[in-house]
C-alpha positions as CSV (number, residue, x, y, z in Angstrom):
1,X,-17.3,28.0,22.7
2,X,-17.0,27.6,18.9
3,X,-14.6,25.1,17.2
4,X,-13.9,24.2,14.1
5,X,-12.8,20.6,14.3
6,X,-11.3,17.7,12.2
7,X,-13.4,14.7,11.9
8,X,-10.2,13.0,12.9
9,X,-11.0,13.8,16.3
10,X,-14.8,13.9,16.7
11,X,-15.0,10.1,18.1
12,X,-12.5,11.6,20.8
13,X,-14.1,14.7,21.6
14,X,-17.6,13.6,21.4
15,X,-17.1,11.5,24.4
16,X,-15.9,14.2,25.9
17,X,-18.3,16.6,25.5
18,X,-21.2,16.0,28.4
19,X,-18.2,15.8,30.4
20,X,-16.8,19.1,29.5
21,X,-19.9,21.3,29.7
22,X,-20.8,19.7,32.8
23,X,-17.0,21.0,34.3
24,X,-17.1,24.3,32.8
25,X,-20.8,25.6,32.0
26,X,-20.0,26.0,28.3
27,X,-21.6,24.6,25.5
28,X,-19.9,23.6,22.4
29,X,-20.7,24.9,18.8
30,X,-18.3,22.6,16.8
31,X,-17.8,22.8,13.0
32,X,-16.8,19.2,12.1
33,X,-15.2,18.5,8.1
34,X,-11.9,17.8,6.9
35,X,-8.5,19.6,7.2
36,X,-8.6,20.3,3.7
37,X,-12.3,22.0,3.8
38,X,-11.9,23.9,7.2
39,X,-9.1,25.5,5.9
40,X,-10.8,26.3,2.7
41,X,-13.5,27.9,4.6
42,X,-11.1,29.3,7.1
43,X,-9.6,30.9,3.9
44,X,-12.9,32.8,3.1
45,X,-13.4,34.2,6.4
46,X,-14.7,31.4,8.8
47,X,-13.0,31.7,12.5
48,X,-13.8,30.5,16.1
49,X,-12.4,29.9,19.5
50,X,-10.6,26.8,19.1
51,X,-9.4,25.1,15.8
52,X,-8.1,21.1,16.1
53,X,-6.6,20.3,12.3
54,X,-3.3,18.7,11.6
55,X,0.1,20.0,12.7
56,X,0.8,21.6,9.6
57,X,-2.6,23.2,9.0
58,X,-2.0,25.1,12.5
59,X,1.4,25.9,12.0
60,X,0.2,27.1,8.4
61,X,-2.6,29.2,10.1
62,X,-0.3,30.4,12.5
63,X,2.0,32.1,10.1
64,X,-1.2,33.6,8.4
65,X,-1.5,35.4,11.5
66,X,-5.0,33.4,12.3
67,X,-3.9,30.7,15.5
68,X,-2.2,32.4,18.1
69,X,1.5,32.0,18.5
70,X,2.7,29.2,21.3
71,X,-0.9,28.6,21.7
72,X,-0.5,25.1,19.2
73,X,-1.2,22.3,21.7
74,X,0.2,18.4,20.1
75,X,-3.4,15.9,20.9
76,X,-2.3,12.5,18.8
77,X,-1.3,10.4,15.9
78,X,-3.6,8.9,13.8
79,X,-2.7,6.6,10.8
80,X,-4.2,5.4,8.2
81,X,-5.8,2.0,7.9
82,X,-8.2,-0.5,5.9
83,X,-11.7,-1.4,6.5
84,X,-14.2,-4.1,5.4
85,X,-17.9,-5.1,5.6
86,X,-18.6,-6.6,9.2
87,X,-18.1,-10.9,8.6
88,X,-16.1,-10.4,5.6
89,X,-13.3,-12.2,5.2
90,X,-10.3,-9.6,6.6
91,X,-7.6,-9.2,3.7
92,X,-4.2,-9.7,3.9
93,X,-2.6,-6.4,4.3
94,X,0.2,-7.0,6.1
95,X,3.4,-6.1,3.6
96,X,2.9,-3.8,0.6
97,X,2.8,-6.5,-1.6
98,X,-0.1,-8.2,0.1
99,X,-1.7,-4.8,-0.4
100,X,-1.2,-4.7,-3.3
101,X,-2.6,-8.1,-4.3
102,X,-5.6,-6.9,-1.9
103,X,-6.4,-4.0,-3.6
104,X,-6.3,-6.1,-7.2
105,X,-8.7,-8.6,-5.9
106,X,-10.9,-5.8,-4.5
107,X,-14.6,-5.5,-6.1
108,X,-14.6,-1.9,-5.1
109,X,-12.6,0.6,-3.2
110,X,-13.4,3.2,-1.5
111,X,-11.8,6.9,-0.1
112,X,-12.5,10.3,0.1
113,X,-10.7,12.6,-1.6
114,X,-11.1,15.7,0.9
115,X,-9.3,14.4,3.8
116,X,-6.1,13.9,4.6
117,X,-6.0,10.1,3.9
118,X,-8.0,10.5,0.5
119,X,-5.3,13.0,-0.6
120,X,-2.5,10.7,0.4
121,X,-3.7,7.3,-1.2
122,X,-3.2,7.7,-4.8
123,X,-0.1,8.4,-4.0
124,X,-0.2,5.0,-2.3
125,X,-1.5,3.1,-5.2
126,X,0.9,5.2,-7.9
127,X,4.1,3.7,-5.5
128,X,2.3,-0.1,-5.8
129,X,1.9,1.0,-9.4
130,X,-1.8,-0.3,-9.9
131,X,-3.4,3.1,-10.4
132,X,-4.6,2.5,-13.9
133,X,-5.3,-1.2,-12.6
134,X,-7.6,0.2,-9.8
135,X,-9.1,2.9,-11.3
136,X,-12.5,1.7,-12.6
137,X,-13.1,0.5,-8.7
138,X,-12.6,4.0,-6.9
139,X,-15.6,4.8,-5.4
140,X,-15.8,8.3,-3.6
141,X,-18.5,8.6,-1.0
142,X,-20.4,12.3,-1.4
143,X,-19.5,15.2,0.6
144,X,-19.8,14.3,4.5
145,X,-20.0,10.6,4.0
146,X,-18.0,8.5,5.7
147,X,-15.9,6.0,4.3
148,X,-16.9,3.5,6.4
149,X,-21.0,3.9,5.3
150,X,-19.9,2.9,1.5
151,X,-18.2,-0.1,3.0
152,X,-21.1,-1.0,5.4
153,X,-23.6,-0.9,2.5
154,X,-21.7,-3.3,0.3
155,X,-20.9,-0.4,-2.1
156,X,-17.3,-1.1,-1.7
157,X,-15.5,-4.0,-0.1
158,X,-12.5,-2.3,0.6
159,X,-12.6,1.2,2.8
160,X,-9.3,3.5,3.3
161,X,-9.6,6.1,6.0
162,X,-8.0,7.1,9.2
163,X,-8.8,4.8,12.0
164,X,-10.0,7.0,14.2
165,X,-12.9,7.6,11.3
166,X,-13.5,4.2,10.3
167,X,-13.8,2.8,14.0
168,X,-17.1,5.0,14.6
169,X,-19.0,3.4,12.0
170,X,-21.2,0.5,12.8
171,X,-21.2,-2.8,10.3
172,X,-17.5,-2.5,9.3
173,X,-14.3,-4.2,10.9
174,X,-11.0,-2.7,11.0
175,X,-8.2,-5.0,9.2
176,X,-5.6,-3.0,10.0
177,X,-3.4,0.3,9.3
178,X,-1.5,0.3,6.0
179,X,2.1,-1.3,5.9
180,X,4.8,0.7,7.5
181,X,6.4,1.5,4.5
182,X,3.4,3.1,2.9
183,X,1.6,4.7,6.3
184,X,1.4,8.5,6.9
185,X,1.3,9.5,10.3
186,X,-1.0,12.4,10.9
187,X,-0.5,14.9,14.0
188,X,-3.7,16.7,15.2
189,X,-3.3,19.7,17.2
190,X,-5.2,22.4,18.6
191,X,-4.4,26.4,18.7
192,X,-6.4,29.1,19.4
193,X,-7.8,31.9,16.8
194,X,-6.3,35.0,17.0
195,X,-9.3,37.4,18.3
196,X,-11.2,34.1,19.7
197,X,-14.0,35.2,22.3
198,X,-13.7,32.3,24.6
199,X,-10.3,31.7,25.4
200,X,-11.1,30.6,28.8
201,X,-13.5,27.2,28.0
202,X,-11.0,26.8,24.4
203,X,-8.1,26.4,26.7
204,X,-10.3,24.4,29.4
205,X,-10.7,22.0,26.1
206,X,-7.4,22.0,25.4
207,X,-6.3,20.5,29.2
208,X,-8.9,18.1,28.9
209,X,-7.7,16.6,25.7
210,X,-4.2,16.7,26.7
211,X,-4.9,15.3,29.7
212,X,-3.0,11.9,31.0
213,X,-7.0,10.7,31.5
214,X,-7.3,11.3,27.6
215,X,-4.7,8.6,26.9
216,X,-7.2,5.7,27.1
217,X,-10.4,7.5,25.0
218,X,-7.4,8.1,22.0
219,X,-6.2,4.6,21.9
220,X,-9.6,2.8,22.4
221,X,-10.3,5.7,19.3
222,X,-7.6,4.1,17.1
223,X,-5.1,6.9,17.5
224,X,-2.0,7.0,19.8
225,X,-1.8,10.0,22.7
226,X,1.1,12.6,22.0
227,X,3.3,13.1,25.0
């Protein structure tokens, strides 16, 4: 079965995997990057069994005539939180305000600008109103590098990512997810391609991810189940 998959979810599904093509004799052949860059190369042609992106990437694709009607399947929420170098000292991030004196103090900060959380930020630090302040510390980790490595290194002392992408990576801590006032919620769903060759082990997926079992994996993943 082919998927083209977030990396929002791949700490979920991973651990899923043996599991899965133990139950139902298929292997997976998973496509992991960004929203933003699966559609991209969903745009030029790219296709599959089983696409997992945000809400509004498969209700996009859907009216493209791409996903399959009805076939959009809710997994879980993921927000967006802060990560620092394992034994630092964890920042106070707990209002916007302490944020924003965090982000000041920062050495470095790091986030990627293909994801959903890299496009969202700036708009994060033009609200606090220290984008020209911050702007010689960005640090943008190259294509298919997580957040969290930069941070890990000592390249940055301050990571922003999704939870569920920072948790993964070994020698960082979480701090936290941003202040309510500033979080985006993201929804990743699942929907099958239009024309999709193995419907049976893509929907087989699907049940296993929505599953009331699944609820633990996604929260000890950093996200929270939908449904």
């Amino acid at each position: 079965m082919k998927g083209l998959f977030s990396n929002g979810v791949k700490a979920v599904v991973l651990d899923l995997v043996p599991e899965f093509e133990r139950a139902n004799g298929a292997k997976l052949d998973i496509t992991w990057a960004s929203t933003n860059m699966l559609m991209d190369e969903i745009a030029k042609g790219a296709t599959g069994d089983l696409a997992i992106l945000t809400d509004e990437a498969i209700d996009d694709l859907i009216r493209q005539g791409k996903v399959v009607p009805g076939s959009r399947g809710d997994l879980a929420r993921s927000a967006i939180g802060i990560g620092v170098r394992q034994g630092a000292v964890k920042p106070d991030i707990g209002s916007a305000e302490a944020l924003k004196k965090t982000l000041l103090a920062a050495r470095a900060i790091s986030y990627s600008k293909t994801g959903i959380s890299g496009v969202y930020f700036p708009t994060v630090l033009e609200r606090l109103g220290i984008t020209e302040d911050v702007k010689s510390k960005i640090v943008i980790p190259p294509s298919g590098v997580p957040v969290g490595e930069i941070v890990a290194k000592g390249d940055a002392d301050i990571g922003v990512q999704q939870i569920s992408e920072l948790l993964p990576v070994p020698g960082i801590a979480i701090v936290g997810p941003l202040p309510a006032e500033l979080q985006k919620l993201t929804v990743f769903s699942a929907g099958l391609f239009v024309g999709a060759k193995d419907t049976q082990a893509a929907k087989a997926l699907v049940t296993m991810l929505t599953a009331p079992a699944a609820r633990p994996l996604y929260q000890r993943k950093g996200m929270e189940p939908v449904g």
